[in-house]
C-alpha positions as CSV (number, residue, x, y, z in Angstrom):
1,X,93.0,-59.3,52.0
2,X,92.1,-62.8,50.3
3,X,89.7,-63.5,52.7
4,X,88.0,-60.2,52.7
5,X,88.1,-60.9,48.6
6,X,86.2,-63.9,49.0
7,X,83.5,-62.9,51.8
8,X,82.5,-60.3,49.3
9,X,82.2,-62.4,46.8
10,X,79.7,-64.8,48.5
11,X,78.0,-61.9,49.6
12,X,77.6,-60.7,45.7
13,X,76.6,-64.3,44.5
14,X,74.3,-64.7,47.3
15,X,72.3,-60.8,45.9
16,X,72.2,-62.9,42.7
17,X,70.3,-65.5,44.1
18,X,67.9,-63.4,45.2
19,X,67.2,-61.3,42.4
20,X,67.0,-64.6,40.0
21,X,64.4,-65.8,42.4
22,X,62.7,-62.5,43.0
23,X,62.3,-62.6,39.0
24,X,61.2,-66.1,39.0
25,X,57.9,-65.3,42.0
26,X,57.0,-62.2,39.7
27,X,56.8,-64.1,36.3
28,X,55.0,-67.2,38.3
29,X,52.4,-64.3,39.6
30,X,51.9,-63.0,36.3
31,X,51.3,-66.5,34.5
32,X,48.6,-67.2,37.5
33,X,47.0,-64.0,36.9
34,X,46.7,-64.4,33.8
35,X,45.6,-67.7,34.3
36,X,42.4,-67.1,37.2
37,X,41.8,-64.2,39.1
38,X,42.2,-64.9,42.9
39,X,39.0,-64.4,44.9
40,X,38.7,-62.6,47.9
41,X,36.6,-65.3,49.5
42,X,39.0,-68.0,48.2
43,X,41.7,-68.1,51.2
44,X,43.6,-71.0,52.8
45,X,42.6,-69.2,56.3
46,X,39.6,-70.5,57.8
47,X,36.5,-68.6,57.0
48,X,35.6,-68.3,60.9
49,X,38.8,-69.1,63.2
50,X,36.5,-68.8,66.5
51,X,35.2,-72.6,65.7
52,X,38.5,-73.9,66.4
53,X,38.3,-72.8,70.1
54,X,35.6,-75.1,70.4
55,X,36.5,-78.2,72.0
56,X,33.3,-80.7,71.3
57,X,32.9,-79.2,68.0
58,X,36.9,-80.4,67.2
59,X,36.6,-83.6,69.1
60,X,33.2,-84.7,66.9
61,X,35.2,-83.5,63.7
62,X,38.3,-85.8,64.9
63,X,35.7,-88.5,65.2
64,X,33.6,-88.3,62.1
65,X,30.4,-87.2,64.3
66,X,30.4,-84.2,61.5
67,X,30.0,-84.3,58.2
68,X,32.8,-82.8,56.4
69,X,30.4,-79.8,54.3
70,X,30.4,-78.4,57.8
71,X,34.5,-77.6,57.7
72,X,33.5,-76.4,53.5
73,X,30.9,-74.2,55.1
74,X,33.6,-72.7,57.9
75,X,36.4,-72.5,55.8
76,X,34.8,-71.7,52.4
77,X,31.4,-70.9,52.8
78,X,30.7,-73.1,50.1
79,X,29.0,-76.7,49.9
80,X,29.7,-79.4,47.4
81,X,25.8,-81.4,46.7
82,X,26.8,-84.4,44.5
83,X,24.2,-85.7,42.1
84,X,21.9,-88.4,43.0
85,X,19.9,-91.4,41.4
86,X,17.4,-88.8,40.5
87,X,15.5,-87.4,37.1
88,X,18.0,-85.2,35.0
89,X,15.0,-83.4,33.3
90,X,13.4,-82.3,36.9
91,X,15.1,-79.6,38.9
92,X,17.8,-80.5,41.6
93,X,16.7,-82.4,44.3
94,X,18.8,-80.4,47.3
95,X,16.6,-77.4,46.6
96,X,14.1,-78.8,48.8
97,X,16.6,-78.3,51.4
98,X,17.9,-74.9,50.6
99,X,16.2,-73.2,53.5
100,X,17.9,-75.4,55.9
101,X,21.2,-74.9,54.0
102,X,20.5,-71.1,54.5
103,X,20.0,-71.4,58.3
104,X,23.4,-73.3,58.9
105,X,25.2,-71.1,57.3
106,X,23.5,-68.1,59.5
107,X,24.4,-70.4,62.6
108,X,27.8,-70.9,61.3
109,X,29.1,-68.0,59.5
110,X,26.4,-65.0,61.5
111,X,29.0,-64.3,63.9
112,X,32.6,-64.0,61.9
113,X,34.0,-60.8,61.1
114,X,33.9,-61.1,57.2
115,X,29.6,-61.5,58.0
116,X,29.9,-58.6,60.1
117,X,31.5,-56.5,57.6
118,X,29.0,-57.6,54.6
119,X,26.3,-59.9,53.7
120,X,28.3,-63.3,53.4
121,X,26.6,-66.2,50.3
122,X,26.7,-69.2,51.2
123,X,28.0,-70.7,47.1
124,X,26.1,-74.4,46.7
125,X,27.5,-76.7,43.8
126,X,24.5,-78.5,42.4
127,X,24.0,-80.4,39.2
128,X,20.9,-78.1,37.1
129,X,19.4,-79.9,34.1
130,X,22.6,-82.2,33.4
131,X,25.1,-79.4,34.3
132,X,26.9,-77.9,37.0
133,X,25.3,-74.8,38.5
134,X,26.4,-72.8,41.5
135,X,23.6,-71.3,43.6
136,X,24.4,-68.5,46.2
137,X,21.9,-68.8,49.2
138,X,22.0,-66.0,51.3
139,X,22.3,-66.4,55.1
140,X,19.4,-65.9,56.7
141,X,17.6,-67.3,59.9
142,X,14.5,-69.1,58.6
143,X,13.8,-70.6,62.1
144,X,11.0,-67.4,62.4
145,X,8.6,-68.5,65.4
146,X,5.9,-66.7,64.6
147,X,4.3,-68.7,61.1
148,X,4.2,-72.4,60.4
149,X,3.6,-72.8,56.4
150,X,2.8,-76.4,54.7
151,X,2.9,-77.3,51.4
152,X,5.1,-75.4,48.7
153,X,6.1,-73.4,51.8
154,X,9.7,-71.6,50.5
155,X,9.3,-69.0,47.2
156,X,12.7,-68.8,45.8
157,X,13.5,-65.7,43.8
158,X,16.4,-66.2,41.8
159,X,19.1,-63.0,40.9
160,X,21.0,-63.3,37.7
161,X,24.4,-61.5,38.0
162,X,26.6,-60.8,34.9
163,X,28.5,-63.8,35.3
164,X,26.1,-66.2,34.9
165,X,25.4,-67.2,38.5
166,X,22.0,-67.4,40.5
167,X,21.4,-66.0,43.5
168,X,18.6,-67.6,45.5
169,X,16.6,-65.6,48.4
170,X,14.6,-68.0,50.7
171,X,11.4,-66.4,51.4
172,X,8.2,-68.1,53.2
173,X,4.6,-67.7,52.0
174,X,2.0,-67.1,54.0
175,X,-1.1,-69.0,53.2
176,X,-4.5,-68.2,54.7
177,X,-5.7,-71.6,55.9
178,X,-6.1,-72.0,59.2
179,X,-3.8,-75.6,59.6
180,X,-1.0,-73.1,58.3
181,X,-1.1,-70.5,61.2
182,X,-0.1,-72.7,64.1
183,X,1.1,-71.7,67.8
184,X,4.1,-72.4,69.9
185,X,3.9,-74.3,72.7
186,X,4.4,-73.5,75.9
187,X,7.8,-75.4,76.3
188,X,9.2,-73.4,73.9
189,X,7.4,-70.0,75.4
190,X,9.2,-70.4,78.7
191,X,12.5,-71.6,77.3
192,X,15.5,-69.2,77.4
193,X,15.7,-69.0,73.5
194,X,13.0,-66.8,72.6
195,X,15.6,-64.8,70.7
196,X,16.0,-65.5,66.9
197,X,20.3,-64.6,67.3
198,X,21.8,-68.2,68.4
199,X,25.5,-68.4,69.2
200,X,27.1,-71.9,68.5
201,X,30.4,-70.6,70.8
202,X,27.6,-71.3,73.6
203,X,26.2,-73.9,72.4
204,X,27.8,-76.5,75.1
205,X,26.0,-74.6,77.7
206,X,22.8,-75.2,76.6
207,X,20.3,-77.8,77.8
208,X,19.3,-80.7,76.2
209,X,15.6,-79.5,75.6
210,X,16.8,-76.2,74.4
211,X,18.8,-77.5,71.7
212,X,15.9,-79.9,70.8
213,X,13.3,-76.9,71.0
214,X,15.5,-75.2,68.4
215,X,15.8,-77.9,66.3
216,X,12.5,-78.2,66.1
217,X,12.1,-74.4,65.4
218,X,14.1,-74.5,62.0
219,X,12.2,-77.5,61.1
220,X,8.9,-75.6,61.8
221,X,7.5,-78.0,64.2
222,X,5.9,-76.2,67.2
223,X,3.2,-77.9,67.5
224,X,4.0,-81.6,67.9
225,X,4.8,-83.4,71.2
226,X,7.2,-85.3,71.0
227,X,5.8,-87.3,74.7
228,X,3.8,-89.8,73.2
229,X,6.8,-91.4,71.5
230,X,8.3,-91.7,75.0
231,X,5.2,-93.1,76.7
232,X,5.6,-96.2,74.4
233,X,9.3,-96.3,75.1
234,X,10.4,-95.4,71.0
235,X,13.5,-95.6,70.8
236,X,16.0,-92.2,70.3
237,X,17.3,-92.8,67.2
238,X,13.7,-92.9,66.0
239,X,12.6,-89.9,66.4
240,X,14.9,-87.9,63.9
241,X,13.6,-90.2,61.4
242,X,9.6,-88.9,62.1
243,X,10.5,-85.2,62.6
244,X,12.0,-85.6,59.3
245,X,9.1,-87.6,57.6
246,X,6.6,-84.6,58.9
247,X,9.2,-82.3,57.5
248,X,9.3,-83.8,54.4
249,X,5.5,-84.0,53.7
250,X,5.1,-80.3,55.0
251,X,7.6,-78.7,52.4
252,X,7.8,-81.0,49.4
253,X,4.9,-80.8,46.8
254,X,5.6,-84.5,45.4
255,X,4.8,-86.4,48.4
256,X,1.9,-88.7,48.8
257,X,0.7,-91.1,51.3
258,X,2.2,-94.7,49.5
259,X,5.5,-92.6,49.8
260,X,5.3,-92.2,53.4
261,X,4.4,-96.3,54.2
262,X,7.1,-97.3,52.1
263,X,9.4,-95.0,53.9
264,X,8.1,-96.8,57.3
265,X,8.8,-100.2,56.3
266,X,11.9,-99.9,54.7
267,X,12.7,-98.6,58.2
268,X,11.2,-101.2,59.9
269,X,13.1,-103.6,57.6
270,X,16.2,-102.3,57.9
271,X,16.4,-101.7,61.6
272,X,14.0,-104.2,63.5
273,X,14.2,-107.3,60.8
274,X,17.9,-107.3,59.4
275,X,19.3,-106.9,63.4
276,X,17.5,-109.5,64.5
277,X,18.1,-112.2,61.8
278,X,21.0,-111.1,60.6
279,X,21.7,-109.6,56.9
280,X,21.7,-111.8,53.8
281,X,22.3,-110.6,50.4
282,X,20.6,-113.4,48.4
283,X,17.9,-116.0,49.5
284,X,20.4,-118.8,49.5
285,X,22.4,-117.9,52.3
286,X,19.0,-117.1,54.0
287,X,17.3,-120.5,53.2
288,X,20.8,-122.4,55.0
289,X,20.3,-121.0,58.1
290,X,16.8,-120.6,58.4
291,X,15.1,-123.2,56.2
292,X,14.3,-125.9,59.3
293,X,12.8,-122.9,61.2
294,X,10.8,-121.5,58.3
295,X,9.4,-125.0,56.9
296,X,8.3,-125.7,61.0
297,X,6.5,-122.3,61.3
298,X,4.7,-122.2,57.9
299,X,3.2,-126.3,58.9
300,X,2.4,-124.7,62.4
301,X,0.2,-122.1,60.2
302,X,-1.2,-124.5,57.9
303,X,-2.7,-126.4,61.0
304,X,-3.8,-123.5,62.6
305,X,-6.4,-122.5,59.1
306,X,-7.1,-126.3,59.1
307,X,-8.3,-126.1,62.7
308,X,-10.1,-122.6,61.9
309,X,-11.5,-123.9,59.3
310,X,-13.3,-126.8,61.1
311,X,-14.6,-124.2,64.0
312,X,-16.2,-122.3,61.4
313,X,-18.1,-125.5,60.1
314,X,-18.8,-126.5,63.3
315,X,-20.3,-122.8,63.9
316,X,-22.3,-122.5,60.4
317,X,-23.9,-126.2,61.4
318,X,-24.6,-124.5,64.9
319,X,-26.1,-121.4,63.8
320,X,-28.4,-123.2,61.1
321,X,-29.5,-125.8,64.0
322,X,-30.4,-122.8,66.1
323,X,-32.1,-121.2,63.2
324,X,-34.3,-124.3,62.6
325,X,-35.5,-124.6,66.4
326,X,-36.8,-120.7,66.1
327,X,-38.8,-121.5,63.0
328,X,-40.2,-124.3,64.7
329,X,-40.8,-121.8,67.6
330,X,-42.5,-119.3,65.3
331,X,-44.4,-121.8,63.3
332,X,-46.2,-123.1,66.8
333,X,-46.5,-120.0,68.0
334,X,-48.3,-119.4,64.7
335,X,-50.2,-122.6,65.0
336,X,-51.8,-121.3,68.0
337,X,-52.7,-118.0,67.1
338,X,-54.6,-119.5,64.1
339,X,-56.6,-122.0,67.1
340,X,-57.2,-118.6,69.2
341,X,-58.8,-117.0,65.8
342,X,-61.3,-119.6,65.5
343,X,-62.7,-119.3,69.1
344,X,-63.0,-115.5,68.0
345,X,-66.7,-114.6,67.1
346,X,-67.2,-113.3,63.3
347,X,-68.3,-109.9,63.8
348,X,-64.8,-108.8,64.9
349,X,-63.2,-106.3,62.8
350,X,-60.3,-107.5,60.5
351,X,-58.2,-104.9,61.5
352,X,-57.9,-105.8,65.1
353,X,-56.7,-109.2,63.7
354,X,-53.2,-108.5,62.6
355,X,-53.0,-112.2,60.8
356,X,-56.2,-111.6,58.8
357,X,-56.0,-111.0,55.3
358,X,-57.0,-107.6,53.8
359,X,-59.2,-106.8,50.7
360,X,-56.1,-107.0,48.3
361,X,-55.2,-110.4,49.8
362,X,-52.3,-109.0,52.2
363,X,-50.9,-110.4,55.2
364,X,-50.6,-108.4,58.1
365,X,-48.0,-109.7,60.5
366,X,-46.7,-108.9,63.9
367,X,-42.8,-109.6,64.7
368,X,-43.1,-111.6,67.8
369,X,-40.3,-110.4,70.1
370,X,-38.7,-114.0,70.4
371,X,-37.2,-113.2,66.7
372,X,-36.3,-109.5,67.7
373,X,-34.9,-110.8,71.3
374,X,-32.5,-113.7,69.8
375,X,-29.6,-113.7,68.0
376,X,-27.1,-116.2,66.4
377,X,-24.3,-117.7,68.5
378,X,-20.7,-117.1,68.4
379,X,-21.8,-113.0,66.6
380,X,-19.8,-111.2,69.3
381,X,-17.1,-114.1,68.7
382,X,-16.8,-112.8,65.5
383,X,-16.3,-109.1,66.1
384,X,-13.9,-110.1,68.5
385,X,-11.8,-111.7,66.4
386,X,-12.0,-108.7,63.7
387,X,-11.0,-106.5,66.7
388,X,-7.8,-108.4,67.6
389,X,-7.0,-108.7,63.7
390,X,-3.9,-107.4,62.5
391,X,-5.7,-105.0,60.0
392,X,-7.1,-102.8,63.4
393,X,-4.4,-100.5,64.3
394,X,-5.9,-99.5,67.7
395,X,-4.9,-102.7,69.4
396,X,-2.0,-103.5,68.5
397,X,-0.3,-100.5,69.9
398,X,2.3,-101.9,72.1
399,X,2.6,-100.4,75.2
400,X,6.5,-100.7,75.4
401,X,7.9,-100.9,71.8
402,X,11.4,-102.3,72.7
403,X,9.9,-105.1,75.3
404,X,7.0,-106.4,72.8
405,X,10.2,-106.7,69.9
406,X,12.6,-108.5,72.2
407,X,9.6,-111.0,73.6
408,X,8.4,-111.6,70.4
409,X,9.7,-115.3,68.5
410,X,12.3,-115.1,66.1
411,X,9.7,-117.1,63.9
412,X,7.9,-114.2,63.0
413,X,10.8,-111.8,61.7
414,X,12.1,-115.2,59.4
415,X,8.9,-115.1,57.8
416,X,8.8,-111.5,57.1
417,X,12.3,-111.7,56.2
418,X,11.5,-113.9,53.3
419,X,8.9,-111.9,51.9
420,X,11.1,-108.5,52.2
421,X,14.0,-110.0,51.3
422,X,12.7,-110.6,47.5
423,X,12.0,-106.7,47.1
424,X,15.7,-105.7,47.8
425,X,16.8,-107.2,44.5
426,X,15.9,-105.1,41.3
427,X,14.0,-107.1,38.6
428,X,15.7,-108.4,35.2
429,X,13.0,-106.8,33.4
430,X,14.6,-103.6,34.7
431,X,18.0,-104.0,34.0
432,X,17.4,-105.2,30.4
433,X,15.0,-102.9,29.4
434,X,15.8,-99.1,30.9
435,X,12.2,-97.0,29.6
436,X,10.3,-99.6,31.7
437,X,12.2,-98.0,34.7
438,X,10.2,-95.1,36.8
439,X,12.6,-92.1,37.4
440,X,10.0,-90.2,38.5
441,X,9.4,-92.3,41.7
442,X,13.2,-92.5,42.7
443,X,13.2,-88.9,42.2
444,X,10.7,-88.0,45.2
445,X,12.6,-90.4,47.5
446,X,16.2,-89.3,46.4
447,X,14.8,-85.9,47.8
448,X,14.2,-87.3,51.0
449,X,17.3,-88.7,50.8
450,X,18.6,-85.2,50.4
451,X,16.3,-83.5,53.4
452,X,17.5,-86.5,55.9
453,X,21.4,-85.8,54.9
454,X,21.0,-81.8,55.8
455,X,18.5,-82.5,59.0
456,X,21.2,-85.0,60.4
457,X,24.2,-82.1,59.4
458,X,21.8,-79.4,61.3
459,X,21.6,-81.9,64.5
460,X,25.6,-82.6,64.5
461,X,26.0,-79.2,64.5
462,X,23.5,-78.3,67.6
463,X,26.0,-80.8,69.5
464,X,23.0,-84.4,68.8
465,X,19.9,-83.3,70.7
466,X,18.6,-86.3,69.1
467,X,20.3,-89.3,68.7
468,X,21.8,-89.7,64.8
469,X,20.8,-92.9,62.8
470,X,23.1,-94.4,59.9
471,X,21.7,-93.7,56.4
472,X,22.0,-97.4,55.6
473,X,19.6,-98.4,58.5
474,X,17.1,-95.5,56.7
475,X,17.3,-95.6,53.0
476,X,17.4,-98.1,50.2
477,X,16.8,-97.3,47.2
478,X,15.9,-101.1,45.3
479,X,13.9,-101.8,47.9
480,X,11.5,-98.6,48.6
481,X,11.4,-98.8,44.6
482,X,10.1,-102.1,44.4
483,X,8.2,-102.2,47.3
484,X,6.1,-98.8,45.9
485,X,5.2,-100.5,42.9
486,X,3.8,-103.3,44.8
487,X,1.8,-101.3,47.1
488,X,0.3,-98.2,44.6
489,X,-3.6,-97.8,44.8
490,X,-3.1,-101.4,46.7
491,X,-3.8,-100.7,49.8
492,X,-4.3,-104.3,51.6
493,X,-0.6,-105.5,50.4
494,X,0.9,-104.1,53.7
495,X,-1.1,-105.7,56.0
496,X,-0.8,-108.8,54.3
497,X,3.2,-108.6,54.8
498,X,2.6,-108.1,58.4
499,X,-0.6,-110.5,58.4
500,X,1.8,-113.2,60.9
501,X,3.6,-110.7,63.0
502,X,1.0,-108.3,64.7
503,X,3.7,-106.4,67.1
504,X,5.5,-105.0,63.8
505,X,2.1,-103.7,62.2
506,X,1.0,-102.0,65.4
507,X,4.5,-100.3,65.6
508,X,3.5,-99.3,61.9
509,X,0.5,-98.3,62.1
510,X,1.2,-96.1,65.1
511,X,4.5,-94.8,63.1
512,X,2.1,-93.7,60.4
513,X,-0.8,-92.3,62.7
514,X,1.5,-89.9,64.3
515,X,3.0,-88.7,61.0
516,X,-0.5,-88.2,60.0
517,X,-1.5,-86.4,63.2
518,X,1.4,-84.5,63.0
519,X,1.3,-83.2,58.8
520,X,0.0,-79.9,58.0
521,X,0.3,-80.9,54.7
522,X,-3.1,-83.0,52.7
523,X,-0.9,-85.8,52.2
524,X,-3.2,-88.4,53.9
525,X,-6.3,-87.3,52.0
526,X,-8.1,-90.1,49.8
527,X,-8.9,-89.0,46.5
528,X,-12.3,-89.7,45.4
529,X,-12.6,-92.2,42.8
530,X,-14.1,-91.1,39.4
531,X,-17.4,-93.3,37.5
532,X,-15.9,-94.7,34.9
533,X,-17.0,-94.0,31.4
534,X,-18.2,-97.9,30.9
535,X,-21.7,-97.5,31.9
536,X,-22.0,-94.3,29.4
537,X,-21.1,-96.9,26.9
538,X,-23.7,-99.5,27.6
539,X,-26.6,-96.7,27.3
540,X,-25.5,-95.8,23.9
541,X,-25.4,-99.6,22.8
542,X,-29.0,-99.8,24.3
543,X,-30.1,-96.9,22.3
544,X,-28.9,-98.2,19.3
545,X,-30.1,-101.4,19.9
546,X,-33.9,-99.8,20.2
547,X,-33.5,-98.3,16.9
548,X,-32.5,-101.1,14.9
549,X,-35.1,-102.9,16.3
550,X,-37.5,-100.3,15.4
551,X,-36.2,-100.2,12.1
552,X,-36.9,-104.1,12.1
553,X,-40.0,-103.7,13.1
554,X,-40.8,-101.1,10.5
555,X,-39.7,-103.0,7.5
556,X,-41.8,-106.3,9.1
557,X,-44.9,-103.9,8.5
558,X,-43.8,-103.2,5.0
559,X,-43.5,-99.0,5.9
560,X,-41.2,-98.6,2.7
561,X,-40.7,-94.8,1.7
562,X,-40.4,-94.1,-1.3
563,X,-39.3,-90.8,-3.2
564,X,-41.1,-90.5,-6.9
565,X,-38.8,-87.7,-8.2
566,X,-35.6,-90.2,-7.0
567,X,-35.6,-93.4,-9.0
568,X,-33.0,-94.7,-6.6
569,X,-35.0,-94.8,-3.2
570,X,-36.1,-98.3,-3.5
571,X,-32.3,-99.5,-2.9
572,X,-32.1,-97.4,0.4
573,X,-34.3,-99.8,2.0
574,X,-32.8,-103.2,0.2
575,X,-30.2,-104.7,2.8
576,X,-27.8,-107.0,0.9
């Protein structure tokens, strides 16, 4: 009986329990709905549970080979854009890549069961005008191959709801140039995705030139050929970095040509120069280990303009020797022309004698053909040498990029080192006085910044058809800063950086010539300088010049006017 007693009274003490915590989860709900309302999106489940099947997508999230927005995008269909060294006043600068944003969430999201049900927003955290703003981008498939559109190429329409929040709906314009309308190739014709409805399930089945082909799709680049990059042996990890330059100038509306350059030597800098001397933070460290080398290299220069100095001399004193023989030529051949015309008989006609004078006392002279036939020495030695100079892009081309930089002396990349490494340090000019500093400029490149963060996302996710490159070897802000402000509306600055390394300005040169080539966009165009108002300035000071001195000349003649019904008239023409 006692033990029966006691086993019920465990049992009742244990009911207890459960009621007081039964009463404890109900007040806890109330208090957190009182505090937010739950969303329906908001869940700890993965958005889409199909991506964790995938085995290379898992293995590049265990090894940092995807960016972490890409498990927000799975599991909350919502990305976090953190503010950049940009212009607060100017909108955001990730809505230039909104349209890509839009298309990964399509790739990612299109086939769960929540999408399938209803249209699934993709909710982007963005800084608007100094605050926090939270765009919903619906997911749509902007890779359409059927229109290529350039500049200002995505209208967005923005929805208001009640609560404050935008919707944004990508939408491309169609412009009615003809660079705009531009046809696929043929690669991308005969490939087996044609379809606009890509599965990323199946995405380790594809080929490597299928997954590039529809990389280049989204970007809206169907026309370039990516082949000549190849022939000249460009390195893999290069080529993101063009496509997304091209990119760049296609969409964004800020871009201009000085932008671009500064873009390819910061590059060129970063990846070429800094791994093959090394990286140095100040100019100290750099002069320890490279001073001997430097000091050698610049007294090997020195001699060199000496000793081209001296041939030019030699070839001025050459050319003016050669010049004085064929005026001693002419002059005899002169001489005896003069003898023949005074074994002529008089009644010949003047006019048959070119060297006789005319009426008016003219000359008429023939050009003999020695003049015509001969000219100076050393002239095709000249336009030689302007051909092989470092300011003609077309030959210095390198026919095998990575051969040229490992066979060319470590000299070379000291020297430019120096030069670049004084542009990677902001000015004290700058840091002491902040309205001096240019937001405007960072502004453009922090979008770049932006598009090369999202293009670099979109190929992780497509499994790398291109090879990725580290944002430090791309973008520095200091330097691309400084280095535009040294190279605005100066346009012979950059080939005077690269005036003792010709390899690195032809890999320049062709870097920009293939952007160029490539740009739908009227990025490269020169605009046309305006007269300025000066010489409108100098005719009015000539005019009034010509009336004072008329006036002068008016008073010298004593032409006084003088009004009889004003007694004051006399003193207009006194001049005290």
């Amino acid at each position: 009986m006692q033990e029966s007693e006691g086993g019920e009274l465990q049992e009742e003490e244990k009911q207890e329990e459960d009621e007081e915590e039964d009463g404890n989860n109900q007040e806890g709900s109330k208090t957190s709905k009182s505090i937010s309302k739950p969303d329906r999106n908001s869940s700890t489940k993965p958005f889409n549970s199909d991506y964790l099947n995938i085995d290379w997508l898992v293995h590049a999230f265990r090894h940092g080979k995807v960016s972490t927005h890409v498990a927000n995008i799975i599991n909350l269909a919502s990305i976090y854009l953190l503010p950049l060294r940009e212009n607060i006043k100017l909108d955001s600068v990730h809505a230039a890549s909104y349209p890509l944003l839009s298309s990964v969430a399509k790739l990612l999201l299109g086939e769960s069961s929540k999408c399938k049900q209803r249209q699934v927003v993709l909710r982007v955290y963005t800084r608007e005008m100094g605050r926090m703003k939270v765009v919903r981008l619906k997911c749509e498939d902007d890779g359409s191959p059927d229109k290529i559109v350039s500049n200002k190429r995505v209208n967005t329409q923005e929805n208001v709801s009640a609560d404050g929040k935008t919707t944004i709906v990508t939408s491309s314009t169609k412009l009615n140039t003809q660079n705009d309308t531009l046809t696929k190739t043929n690669s991308i014709t005969q490939s087996r995705l044609q379809d606009k409805k890509v599965s990323i399930l199946e995405m380790a089945n594809y080929e490597l030139e299928d997954r590039r082909q529809l990389l280049m799709r989204y970007l809206h680049l169907y026309n370039i050929d990516v082949s000549p990059l190849n022939g000249y042996a460009f390195p893999q990890e290069w080529i993101l970095f063009v496509l997304s330059i091209i990119y760049w100038c296609n969409t964004s509306a800020h871009v201009n040509s000085y932008h671009v350059k500064c873009l390819v030597v910061s590059f060129i800098y970063l990846n070429i120069v800094q791994i093959r001397c090394g990286y140095f933070e100040t100019t100290g460290q750099f002069n320890k280990t490279y001073a001997k080398k430097l000091n050698e290299f610049k007294t090997k220069l020195q001699n060199e303009k000496i000793q081209r100095k001296k041939s030019k001399k030699n070839g001025k004193n050459s050319l003016r020797k050669d010049e004085k023989e064929n005026r001693n030529v002419i002059n005899l051949s002169n001489q005896t022309n003069n003898n023949a015309k005074d074994n002529v008989p008089k009644t010949s006609n003047h006019k048959n004698n070119p060297n006789e004078t005319d009426n008016h006392g003219t000359v008429n002279k023939t050009s003999s053909l020695e003049t015509n036939t001969q000219e100076p020495i050393q002239g095709n030695d000249h336009e030689q040498e302007l051909c092989n100079s470092p300011t003609n892009p077309k030959n210095n081309v390198p026919k095998n990029i990575q051969e040229t930089l490992t066979n060319t002396p470590i000299e070379k990349f000291i020297f430019l080192y120096e030069q670049l490494l004084q542009l990677s340090h902001l000015d004290e000019r700058l840091r002491s006085n902040h309205t001096c500093f240019n937001k405007d400029v960072i502004h453009v490149f922090c979008e770049y910044q932006s598009l090369f963060y999202v293009i670099s996302m979109f190929n992780s996710i497509l499994n790398c058809p291109f090879e990725e490159v580290d944002m430090s070897r791309v973008y520095s802000g200091t330097f691309l800063y400084n280095l535009y402000a040294k190279v605005y509306n100066k346009d012979n600055n950059i080939p005077l950086l690269f005036e003792h390394c010709d390899e690195l300005f032809g890999l320049y040169n062709f870097i920009v010539d293939f952007v160029q080539d490539n740009t739908v966009s009227n990025v490269f165009q020169t605009n046309v300088k305006k007269p300025k108002r000066k010489k409108k300035k100098k005719e009015k000071s000539t005019r009034e010049e010509t009336e004072e001195e008329e006036k002068e000349v008016s008073e010298e003649d004593g032409e006084i006017e003088i009004d009889s019904d004003n007694i004051y008239s006399i003193l207009q023409n006194l001049h005290i």
